[in-house]
N, C-alpha and C positions, 0 to 999 in steps of 0.2 A: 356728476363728476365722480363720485365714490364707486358707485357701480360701472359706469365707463374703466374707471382704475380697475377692479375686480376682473370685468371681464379679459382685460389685455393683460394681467397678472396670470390668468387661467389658461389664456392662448400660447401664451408663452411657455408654460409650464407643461401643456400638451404639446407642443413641438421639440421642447427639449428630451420627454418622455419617446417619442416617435424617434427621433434621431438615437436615441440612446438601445431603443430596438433595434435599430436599423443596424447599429452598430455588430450588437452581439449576434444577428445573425449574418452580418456582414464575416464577422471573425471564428468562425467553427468552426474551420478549416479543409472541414465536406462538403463542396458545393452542391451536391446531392441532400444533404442534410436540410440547406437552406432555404425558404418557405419562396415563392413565389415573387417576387414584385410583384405590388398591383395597381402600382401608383402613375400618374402621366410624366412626374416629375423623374430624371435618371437616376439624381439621386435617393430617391426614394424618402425625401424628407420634407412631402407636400407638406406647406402648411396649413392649419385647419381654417382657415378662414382666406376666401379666395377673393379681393372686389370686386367689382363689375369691369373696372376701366384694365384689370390685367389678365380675363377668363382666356386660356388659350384656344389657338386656332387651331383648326383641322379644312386643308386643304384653301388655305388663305382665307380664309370665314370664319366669324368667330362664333365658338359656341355658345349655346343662353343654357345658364343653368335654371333654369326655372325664374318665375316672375310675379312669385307670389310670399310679397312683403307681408312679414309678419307684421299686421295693424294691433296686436296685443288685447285682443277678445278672440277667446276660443269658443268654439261651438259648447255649451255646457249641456249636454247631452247623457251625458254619465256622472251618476250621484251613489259614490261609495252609501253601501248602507252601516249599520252600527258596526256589526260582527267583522266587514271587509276594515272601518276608520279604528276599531280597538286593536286589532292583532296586525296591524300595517308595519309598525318597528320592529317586531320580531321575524314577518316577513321580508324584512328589506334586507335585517344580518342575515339570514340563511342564504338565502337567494343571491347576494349580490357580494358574500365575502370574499370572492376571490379579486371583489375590483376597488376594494377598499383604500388600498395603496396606492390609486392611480390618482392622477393631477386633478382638481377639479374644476371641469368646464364649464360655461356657465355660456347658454346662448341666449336670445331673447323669446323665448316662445317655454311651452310648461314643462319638457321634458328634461326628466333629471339626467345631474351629470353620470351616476352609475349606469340609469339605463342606456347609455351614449357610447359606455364602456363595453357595456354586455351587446349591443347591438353591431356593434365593430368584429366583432369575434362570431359572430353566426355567420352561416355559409351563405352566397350568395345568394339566392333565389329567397330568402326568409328576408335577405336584407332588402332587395329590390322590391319587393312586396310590399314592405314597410313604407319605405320610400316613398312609392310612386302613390299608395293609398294615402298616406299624411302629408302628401306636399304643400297640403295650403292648411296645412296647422303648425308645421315647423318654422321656427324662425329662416329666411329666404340664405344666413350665410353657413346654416348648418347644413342644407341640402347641398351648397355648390362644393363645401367642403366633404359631403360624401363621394358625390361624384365623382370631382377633382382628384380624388386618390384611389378610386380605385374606376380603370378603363372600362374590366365587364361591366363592374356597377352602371357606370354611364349606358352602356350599349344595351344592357340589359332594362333598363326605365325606359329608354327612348323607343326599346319595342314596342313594351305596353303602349306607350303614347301613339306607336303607329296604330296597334292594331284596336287603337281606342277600348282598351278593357274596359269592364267596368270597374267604378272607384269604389269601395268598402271604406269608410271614414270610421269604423267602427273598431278595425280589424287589429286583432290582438295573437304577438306571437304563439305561436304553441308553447302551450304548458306555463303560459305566464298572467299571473293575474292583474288585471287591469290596470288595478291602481299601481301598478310597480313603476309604468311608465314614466309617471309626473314625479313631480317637485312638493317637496311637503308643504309648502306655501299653496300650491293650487288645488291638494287637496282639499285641506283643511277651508278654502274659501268654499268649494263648491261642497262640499259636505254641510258648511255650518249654515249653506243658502239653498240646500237641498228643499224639495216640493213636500208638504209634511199634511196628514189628515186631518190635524187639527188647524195647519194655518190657512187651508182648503177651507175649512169650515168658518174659520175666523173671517175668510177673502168673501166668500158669499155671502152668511149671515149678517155680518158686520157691517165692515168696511163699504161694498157694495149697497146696503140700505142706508149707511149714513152720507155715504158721497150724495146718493137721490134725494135725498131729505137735503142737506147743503143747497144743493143744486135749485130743489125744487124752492127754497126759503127765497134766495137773491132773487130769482126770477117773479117768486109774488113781490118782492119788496120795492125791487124796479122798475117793473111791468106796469103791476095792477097797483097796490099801493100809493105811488106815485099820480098813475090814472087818476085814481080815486079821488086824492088830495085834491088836484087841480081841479076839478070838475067841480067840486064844493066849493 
């Protein structure tokens, strides 16, 4: 329930943020000045989160934003090392001070809310990219919410999907390091559950010879043991 609260506090707070854009470039008085709509909405004040039961239509048919529910395991595939987990905070103020100010979003899948911020702001083609590569790692109402607000964004995924690109799961904007992506919560789990040379060694030598020694103990004690007994 706390985090259900959280999340609709945060959605809230990105739509009030959006509309309050919308506003100030609504009023500059150069409509040459004024950036594009690029939202499906007229008024340009989609909100970030779209349901299922109200995805709009296109030509009496409705569209599918994708259908790939966040189940809340990610592929864990990338393990910051030391030098990437110490200098992470200092990277995050550089990097991401201009989006400090903004509402904080919060969806269900690892991606932090500044990178949410900074990925809204890259041109297209870096965003559809992202998109169409991460779509079964993002939580499913963060993708309809991309979509949904911006037209090319849709048209431009749905190509990929025509021309069956191939998928990069791996793939990380330019000039941006890895772990910028995520939530400090998901680094920190997969960093501190990272593959390590001694717990390799600890997994073989150990562990692996006492489980067979376990294993191999009940099975005389059951087995033959038992055998024995009776037989006597």
């Amino acid at each position: 329930a706390s985090r259900a609260a959280k999340e609709a506090a945060s959605k809230r707070d990105f739509t009030a943020y959006k509309q309050a854009q919308a506003a100030k470039s609504g009023s500059s008085g150069n409509p040459s000045d004024a950036p594009q709509s690029r939202t499906l909405d007229p008024s340009g004040n989609a909100p970030p989160i779209i349901p299922r039961s109200t995805s709009p239509t296109v030509n009496s048919q409705p569209t599918s934003y994708g259908g790939n529910n966040y189940s809340g395991s990610y592929r864990q595939t990338y393990y910051p090392d030391y030098q990437t987990y110490s200098t992470r905070s200092v990277r995050i103020r550089n990097y991401y001070t201009p989006y400090y100010s903004r509402p904080v979003v919060i969806y269900n899948d690892n991606y932090s809310s500044l990178f949410w911020w900074w990925l809204l702001d890259r041109p297209l083609e870096e965003r559809a990219r992202w998109t169409y590569y991460h779509r079964n790692d993002m939580d499913d109402a963060r993708y309809r919410a991309l979509v949904y607000q911006d037209m090319e964004l849709d048209n431009r995924v749905r190509e990929l999907e025509q021309r069956q690109a191939p998928i990069d799961p791996d793939y990380v904007p330019a000039g941006m390091d890895r772990d910028l992506m995520y939530t400090d919560k998901y680094i920190n789990r997969v960093y501190h559950n990272r593959p390590t040379h001694n717990g390799q060694i600890a997994f073989w030598f150990i562990i692996i010879p006492t489980a067979i020694g376990v294993g191999g103990f009940f099975i005389w004690l059951i087995f033959f043991k038992r055998w024995q007994t009776r037989t006597a």
